[in-house]
C-alpha positions in Angstrom: -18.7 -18.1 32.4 -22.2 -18.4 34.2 -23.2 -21.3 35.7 -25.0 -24.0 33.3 -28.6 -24.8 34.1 -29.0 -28.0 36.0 -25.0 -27.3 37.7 -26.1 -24.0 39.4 -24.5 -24.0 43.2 -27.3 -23.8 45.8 -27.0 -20.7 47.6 -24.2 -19.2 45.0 -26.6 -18.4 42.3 -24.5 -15.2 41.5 -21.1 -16.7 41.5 -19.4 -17.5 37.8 -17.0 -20.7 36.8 -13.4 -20.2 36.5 -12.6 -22.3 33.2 -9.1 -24.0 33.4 -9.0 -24.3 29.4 -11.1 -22.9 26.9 -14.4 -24.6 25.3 -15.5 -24.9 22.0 -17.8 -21.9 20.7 -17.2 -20.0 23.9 -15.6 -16.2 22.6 -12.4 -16.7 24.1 -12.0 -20.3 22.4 -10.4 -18.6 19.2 -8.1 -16.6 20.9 -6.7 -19.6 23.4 -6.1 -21.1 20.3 -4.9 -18.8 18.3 -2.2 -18.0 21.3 -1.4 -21.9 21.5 -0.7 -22.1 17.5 1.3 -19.0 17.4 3.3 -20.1 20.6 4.1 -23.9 19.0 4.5 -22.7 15.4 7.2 -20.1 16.9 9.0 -23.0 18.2 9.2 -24.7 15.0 11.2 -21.4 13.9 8.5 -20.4 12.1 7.6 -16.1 12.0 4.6 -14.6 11.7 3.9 -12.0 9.1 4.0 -8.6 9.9 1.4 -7.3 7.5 -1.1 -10.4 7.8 -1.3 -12.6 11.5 -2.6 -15.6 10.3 0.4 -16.0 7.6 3.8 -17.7 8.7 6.9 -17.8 6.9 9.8 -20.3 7.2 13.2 -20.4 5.7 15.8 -23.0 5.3 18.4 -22.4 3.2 17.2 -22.4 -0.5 13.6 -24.2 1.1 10.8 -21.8 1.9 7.6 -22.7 3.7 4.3 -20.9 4.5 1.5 -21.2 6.8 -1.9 -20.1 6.0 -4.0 -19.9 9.1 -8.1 -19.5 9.5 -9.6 -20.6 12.7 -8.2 -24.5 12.7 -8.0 -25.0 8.8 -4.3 -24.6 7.5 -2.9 -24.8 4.2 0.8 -25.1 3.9 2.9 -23.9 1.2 6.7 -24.2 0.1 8.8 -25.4 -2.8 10.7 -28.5 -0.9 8.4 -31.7 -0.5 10.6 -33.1 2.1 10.7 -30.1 4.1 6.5 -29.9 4.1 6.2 -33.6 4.7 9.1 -32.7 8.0 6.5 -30.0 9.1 3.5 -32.1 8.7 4.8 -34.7 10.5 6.1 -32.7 13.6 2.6 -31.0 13.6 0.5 -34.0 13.8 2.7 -34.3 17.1 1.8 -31.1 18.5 -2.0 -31.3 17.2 -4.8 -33.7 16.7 -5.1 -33.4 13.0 -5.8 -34.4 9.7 -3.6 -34.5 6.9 -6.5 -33.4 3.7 -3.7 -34.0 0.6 -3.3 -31.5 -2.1 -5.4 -28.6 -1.3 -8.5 -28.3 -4.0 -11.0 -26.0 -2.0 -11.2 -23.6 0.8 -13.2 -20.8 2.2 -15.7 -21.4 -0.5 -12.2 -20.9 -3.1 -11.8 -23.8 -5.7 -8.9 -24.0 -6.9 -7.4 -25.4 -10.0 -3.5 -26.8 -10.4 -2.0 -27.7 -14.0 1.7 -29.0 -12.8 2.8 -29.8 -16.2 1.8 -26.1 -17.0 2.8 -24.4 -13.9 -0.5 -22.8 -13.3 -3.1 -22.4 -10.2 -6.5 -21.4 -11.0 -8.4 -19.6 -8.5 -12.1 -19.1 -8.9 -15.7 -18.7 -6.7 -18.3 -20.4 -8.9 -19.9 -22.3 -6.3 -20.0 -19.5 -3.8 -21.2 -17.2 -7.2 -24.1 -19.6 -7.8 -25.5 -19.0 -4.3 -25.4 -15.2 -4.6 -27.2 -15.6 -7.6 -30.0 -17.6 -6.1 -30.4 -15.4 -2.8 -30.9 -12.6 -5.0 -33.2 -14.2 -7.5 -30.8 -13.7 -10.2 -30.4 -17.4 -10.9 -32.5 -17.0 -14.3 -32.1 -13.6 -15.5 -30.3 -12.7 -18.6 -26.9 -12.5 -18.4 -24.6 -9.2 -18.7 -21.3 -8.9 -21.2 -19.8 -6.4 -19.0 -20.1 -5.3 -14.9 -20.6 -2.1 -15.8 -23.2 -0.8 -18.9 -21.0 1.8 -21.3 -22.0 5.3 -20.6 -23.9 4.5 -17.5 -23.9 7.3 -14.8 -24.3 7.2 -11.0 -25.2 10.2 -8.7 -26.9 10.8 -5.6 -29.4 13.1 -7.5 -31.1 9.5 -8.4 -31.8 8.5 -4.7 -35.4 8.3 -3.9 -37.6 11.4 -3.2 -40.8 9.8 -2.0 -41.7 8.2 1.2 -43.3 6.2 -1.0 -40.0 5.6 -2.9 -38.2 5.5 0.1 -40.2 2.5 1.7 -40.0 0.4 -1.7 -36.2 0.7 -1.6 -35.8 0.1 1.7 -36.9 -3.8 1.1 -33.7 -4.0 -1.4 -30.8 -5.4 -0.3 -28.5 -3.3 -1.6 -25.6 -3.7 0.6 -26.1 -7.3 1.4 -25.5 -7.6 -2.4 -22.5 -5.1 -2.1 -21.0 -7.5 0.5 -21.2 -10.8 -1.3 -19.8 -9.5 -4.5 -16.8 -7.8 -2.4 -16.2 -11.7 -1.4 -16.5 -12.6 -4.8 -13.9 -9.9 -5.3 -11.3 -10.9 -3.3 -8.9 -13.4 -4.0 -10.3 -14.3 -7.7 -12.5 -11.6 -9.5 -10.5 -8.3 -9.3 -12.3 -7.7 -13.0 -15.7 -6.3 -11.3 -14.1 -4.3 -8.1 -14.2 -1.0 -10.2 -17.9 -1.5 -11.1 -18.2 -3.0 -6.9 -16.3 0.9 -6.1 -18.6 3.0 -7.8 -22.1 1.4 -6.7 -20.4 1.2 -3.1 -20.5 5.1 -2.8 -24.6 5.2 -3.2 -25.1 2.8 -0.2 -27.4 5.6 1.6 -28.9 7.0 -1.4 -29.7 4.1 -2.9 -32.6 4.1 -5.6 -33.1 2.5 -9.1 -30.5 3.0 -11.5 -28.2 2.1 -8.6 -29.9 -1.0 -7.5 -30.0 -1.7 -11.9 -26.0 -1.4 -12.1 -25.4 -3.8 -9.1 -27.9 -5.7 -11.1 -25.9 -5.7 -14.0 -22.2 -7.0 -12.0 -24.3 -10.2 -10.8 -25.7 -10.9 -14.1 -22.0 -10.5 -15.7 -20.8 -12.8 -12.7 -23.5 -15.2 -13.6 -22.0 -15.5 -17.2 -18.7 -15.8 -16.3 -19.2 -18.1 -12.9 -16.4 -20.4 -14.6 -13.8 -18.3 -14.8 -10.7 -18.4 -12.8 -8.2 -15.9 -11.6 -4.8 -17.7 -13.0 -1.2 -17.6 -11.9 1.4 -18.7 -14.1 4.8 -19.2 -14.2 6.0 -16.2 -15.5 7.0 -12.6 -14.4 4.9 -11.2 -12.3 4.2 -7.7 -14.5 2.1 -4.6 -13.1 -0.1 -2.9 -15.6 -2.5 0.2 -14.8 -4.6 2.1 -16.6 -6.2 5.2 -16.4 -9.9 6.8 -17.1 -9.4 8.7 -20.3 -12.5 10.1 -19.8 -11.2 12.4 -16.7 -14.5 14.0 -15.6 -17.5 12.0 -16.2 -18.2 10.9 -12.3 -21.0 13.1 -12.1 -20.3 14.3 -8.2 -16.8 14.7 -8.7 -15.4 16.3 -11.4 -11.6 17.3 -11.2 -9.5 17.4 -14.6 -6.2 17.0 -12.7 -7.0 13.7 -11.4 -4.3 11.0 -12.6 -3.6 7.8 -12.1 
């Protein structure tokens, strides 16, 4: 790193520290610490998912334990309460931490636990509440749906003005895109349809596109309290299809399926 003013080597101005550990907030702090977690968790027999890095799986006989990584905030997961309170207790030896209970919020995620019903609740009302107010939406009516019936998108809409042009360029448009995607993920999969089709007029963008990501905040607003619920039952996959076919205006093709 380059020398700190007021420790600068008379005479070696040009020369650069060698760190013997990493420091906080410098770029190659995560990664030292990501390689120190994944070399001690290893050691606990623990084994990193292949599809997602910051995820660890552990099995002990019928006992299963996960590890939910993100920068230094962990949640652990498993159906024995001996075997968690083992893993907490041999990490607080390997780690300066802090033991926060039962989890009830993280990365802006609330969530919700009913033991005598087996259900979690998942949900982003918080984080919803200060999209809303960043995009002045706080006190607009509120939507029934994400997406108006019969509305439709095309790039024909985009602006044809310099004029028009200008104006648009002061909307954030994709800013918006990007905090409803977050809103998307992990507890709101009901709007990523209406999130997919105002995504594809991100360059083009222009009234009645801005008016339909419009409409997914205002339905977001009125249904901030909802949560994404997991029960105890069979996990069941149900799909289903755009009867329609060949209303999407710049791509029609009456062999698409589902």
């Amino acid at each position: 790193m380059d020398q700190s003013k007021g420790f600068t080597a008379v005479g070696e101005e040009q020369k650069v520290y060698h760190l013997q550990k990493s420091i906080y907030s410098l770029k190659q702090a995560s990664q030292s610490w990501n390689t120190r977690f994944d070399q001690v968790i290893r050691g606990y027999d623990f084994i990193k998912n292949d599809y997602d890095p910051c995820i660890y799986q552990k099995i002990s006989g019928s006992s299963i334990a996960y590890f939910v990584l993100y920068v230094y905030d962990i949640l652990l997961i498993g159906n024995d309460v001996k075997m968690l309170g083992d893993i907490k207790a041999w990490l607080s030896t390997q780690f300066s931490m802090k033991d926060m209970g039962d989890a009830s919020y993280i990365l802006g995620i609330k969530i919700y636990r009913d033991r005598s019903r087996r259900m979690l609740g998942l949900t982003k009302s918080s984080y919803i509440e200060k999209v809303l107010k960043r995009f002045k939406m706080e006190h607009l009516k509120r939507e029934l749906l994400p997406m108006r019936h019969g509305i439709k998108l095309s790039k024909k809409q985009s602006p044809k003005t310099d004029e028009e042009l200008k104006r648009m360029s002061s909307i954030l448009y994709v800013s918006a895109l990007g905090s409803i995607q977050y809103v998307v993920q992990c507890t709101r999969p009901d709007v990523a349809y209406a999130l997919s089709v105002t995504s594809r007029y991100q360059a083009c963008t222009w009234k009645a596109h801005w008016g339909a990501v419009k409409s997914i905040l205002k339905y977001l607003k009125r249904t901030k309290d909802m949560f994404l619920i997991y029960g105890s039952g069979e996990l069941i996959l149900e799909s289903y299809s755009d009867s329609s076919s060949s209303r999407t205006m710049m791509m029609q093709n009456p062999n698409r399926v589902l």
